[in-house]
Backbone bond lengths (Angstrom), bond angles and torsions (degrees), N, CA, C in turn:
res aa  C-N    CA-C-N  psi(-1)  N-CA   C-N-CA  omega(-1)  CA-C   N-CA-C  phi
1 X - - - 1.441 - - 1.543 110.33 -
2 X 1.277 125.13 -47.02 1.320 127.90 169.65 1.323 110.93 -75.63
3 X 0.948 154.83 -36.83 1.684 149.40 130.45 1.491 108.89 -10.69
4 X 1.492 111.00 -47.64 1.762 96.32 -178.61 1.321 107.78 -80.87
5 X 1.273 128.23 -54.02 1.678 139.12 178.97 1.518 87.57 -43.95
6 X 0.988 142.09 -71.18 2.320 128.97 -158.89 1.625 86.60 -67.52
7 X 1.443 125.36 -42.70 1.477 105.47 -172.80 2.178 112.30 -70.32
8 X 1.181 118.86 -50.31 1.358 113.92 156.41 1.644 114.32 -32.90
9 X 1.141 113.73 -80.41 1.471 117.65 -176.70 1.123 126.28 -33.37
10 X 1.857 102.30 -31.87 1.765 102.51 -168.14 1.955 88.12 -85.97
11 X 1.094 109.02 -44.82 1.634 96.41 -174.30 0.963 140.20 -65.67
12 X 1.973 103.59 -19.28 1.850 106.07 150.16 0.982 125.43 -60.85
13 X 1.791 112.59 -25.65 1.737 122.77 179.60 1.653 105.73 -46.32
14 X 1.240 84.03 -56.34 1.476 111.48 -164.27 1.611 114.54 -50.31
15 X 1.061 106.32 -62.57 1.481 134.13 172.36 1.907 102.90 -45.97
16 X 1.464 119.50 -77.36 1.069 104.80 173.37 1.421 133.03 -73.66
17 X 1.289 127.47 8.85 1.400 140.74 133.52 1.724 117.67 -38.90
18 X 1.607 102.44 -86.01 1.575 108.05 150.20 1.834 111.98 -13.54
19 X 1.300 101.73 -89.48 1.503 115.90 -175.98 1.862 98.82 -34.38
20 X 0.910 135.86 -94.62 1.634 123.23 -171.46 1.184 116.23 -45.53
21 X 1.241 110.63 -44.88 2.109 108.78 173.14 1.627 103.55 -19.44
22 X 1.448 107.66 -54.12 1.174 121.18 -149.54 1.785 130.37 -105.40
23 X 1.705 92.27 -21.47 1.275 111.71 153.90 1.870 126.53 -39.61
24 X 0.996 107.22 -78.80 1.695 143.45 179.33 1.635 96.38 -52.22
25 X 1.407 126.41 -9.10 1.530 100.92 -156.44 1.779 92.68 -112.37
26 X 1.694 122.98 159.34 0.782 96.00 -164.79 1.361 83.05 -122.05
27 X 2.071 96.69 167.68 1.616 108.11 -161.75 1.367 112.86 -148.67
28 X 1.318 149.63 136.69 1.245 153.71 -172.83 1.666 101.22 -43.28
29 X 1.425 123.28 -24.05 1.168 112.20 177.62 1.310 127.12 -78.11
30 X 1.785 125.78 -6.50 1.163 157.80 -165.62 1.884 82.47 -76.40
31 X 1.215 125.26 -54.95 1.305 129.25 -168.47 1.934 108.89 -93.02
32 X 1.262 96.66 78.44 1.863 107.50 179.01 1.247 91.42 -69.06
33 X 1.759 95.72 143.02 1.872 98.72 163.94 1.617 94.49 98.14
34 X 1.216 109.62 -62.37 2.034 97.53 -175.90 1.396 128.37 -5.22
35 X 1.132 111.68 115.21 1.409 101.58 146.48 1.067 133.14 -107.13
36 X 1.046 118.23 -11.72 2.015 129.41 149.62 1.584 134.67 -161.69
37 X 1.408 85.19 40.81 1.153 104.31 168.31 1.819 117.31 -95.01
38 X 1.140 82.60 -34.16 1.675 93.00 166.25 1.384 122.66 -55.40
39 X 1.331 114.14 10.54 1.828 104.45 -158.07 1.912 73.83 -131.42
40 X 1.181 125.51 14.82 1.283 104.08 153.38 1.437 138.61 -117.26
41 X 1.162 101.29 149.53 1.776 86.68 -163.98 1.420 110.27 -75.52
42 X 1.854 106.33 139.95 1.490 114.74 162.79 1.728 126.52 -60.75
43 X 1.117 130.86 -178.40 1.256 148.46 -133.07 1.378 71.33 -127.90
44 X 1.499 134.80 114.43 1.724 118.44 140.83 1.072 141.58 -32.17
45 X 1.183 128.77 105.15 2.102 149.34 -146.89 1.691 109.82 65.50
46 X 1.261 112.38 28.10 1.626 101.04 173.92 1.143 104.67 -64.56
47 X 1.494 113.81 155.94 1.267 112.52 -172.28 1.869 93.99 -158.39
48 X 1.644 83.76 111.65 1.644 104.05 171.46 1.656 119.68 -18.11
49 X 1.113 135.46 121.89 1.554 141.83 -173.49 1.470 83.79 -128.65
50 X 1.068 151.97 -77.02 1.653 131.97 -134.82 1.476 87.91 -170.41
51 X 1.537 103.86 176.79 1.432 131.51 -153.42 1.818 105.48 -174.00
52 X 1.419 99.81 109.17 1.118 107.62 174.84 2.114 113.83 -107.62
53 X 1.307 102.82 171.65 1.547 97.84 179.36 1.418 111.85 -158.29
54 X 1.204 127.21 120.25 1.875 118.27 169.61 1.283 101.24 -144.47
55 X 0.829 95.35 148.14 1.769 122.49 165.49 1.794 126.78 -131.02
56 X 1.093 97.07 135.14 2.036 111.26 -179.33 1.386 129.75 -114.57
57 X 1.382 135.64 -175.43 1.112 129.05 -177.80 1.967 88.54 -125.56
58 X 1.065 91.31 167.79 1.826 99.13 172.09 1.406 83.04 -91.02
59 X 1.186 141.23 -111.47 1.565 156.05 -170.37 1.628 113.20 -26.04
60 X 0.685 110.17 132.18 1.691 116.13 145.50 1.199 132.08 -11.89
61 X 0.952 145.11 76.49 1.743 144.38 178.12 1.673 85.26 94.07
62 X 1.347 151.28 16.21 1.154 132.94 176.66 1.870 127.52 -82.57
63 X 0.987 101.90 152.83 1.807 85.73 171.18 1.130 114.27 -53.16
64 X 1.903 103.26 156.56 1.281 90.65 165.42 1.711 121.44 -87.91
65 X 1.553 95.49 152.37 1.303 115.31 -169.88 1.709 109.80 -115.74
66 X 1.507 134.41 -26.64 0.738 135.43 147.50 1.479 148.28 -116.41
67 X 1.711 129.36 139.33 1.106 118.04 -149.43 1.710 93.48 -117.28
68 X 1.143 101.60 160.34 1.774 124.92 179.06 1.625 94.46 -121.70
69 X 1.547 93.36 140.54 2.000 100.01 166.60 1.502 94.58 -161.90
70 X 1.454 98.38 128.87 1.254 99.99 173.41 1.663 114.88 -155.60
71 X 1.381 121.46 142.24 1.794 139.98 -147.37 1.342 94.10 -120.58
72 X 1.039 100.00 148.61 2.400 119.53 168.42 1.219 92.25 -115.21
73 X 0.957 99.32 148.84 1.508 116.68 154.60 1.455 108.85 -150.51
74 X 1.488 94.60 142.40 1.976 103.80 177.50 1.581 79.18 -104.60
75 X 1.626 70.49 143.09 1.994 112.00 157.86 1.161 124.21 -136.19
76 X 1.486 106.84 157.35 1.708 99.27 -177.54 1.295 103.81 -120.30
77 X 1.771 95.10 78.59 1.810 115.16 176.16 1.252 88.31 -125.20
78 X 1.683 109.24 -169.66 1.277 128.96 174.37 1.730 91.00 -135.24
79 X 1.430 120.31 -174.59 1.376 105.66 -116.32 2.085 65.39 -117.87
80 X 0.840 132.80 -26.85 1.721 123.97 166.67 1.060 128.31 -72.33
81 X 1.643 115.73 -15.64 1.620 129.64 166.24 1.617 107.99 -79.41
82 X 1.497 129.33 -40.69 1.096 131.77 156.15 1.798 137.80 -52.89
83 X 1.941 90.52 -33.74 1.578 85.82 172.57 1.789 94.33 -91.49
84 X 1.336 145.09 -16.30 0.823 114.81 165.48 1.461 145.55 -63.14
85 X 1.718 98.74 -23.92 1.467 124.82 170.86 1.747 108.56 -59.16
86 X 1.469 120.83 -32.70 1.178 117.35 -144.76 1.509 105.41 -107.68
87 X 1.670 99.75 -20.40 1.703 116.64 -176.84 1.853 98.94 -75.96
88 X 1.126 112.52 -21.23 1.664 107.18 -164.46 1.597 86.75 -84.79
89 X 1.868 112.07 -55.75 1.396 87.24 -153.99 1.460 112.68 -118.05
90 X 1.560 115.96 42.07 1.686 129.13 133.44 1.645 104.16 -140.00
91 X 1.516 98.46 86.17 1.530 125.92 157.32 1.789 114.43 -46.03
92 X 1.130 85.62 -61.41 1.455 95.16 170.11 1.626 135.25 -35.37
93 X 1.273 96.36 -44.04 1.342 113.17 -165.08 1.501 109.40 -72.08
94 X 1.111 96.28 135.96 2.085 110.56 160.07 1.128 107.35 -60.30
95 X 1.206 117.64 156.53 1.867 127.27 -158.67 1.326 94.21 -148.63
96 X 1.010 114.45 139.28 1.634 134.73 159.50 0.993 131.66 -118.37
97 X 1.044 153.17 122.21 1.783 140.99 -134.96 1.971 90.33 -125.16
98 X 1.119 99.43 106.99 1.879 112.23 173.38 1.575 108.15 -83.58
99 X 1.430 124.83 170.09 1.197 126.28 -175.34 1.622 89.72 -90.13
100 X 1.514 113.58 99.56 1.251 121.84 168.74 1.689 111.53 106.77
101 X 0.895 107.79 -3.80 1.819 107.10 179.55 1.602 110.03 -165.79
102 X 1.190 119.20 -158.39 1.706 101.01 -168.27 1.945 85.16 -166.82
103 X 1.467 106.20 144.61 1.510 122.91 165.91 1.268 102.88 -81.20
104 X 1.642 118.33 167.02 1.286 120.96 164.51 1.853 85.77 -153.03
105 X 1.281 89.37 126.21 1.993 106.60 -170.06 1.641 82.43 -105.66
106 X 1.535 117.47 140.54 1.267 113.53 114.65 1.447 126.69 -154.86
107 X 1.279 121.55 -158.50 1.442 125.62 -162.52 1.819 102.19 -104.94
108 X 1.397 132.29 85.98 1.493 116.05 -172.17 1.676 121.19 -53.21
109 X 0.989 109.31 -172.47 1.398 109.27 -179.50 1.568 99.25 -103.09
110 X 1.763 109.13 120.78 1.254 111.58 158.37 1.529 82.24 123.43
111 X 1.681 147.58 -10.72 1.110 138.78 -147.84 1.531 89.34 -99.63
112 X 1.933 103.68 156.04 1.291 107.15 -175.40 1.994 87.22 -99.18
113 X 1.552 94.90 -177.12 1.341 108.06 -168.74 1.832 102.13 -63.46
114 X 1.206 103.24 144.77 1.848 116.94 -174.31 1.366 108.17 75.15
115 X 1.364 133.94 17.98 1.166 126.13 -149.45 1.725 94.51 -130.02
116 X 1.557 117.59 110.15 1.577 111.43 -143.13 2.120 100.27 -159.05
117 X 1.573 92.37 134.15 1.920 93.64 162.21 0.743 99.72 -114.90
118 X 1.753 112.50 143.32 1.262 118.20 122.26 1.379 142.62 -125.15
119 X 1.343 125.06 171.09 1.304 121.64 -159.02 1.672 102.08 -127.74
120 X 1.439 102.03 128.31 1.396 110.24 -166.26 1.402 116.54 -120.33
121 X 1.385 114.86 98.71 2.019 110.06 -175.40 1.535 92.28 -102.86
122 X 1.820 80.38 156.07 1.783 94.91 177.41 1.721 81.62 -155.73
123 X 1.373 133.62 170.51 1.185 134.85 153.20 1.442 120.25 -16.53
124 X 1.240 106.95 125.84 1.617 112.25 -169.71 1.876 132.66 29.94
125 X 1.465 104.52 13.77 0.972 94.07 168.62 2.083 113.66 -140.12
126 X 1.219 113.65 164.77 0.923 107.19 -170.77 1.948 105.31 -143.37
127 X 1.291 112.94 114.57 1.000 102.51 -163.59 2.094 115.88 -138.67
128 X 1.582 102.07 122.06 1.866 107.68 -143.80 1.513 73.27 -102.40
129 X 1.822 118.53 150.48 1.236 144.76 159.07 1.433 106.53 -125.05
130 X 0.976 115.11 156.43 1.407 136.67 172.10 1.324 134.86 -121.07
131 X 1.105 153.62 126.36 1.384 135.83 172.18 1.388 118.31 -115.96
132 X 1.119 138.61 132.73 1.083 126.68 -169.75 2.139 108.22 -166.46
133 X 1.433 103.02 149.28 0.855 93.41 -167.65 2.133 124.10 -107.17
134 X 0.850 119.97 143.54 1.628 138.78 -136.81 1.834 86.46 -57.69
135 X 0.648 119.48 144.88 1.736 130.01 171.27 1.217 102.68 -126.33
């Protein structure tokens, strides 16, 4: 009987061990809706803050034809540990240097024309937009 109770106990241990491992970590699925925003890598322990969304028409009274999506995330960086994180792994990207943090724009592979991320750090936060247009 006490053999089962330490064996239960250890596998809830276990289990909610698992469960936070995995909580805290961040994952392309954090960003629903992506269409290529997902292909960039998170900040180690980002952790989802907000979620924005718009969409427009080119024309006047037209459908919309283009969509906006864009995610926060808090981190517990400072804002030169983040552009250093972000310069190694989107090389690619155009950079814009902000008073205190820096953009990194680019064009993904496979995107039609206007169709663009970027990724924006400032102190503890880190925050990817997308633009892309409605299919």
């Amino acid at each position: 009987m006490a053999a089962r109770r330490v064996l239960g106990i250890t596998a809830g241990v276990i289990a909610l061990v698992a469960l936070q491992a995995t909580a805290g970590s961040p994952t392309s699925g954090d960003m629903d809706g992506a269409l290529y925003a997902s292909r960039i890598p998170l900040y180690p322990g980002a952790q989802l803050s907000g979620e924005s969304a718009s969409a427009w028409a080119r024309t006047l009274f037209g459908p919309p034809e283009v969509r906006r999506r864009s995610w926060s995330f808090k981190v517990h960086a400072g804002s030169q540990r983040l552009v250093d994180y972000y310069t190694k792994r989107l090389p690619a990207a155009q950079r814009e240097d902000l008073n205190g943090g820096m953009t990194f724009a680019l064009v993904p592979d496979g995107a039609a024309a206007g169709e663009t991320v970027r990724v924006t750090v400032r102190d503890g936060l880190v925050q990817v937009e997308e633009i892309a247009l409605l299919r």
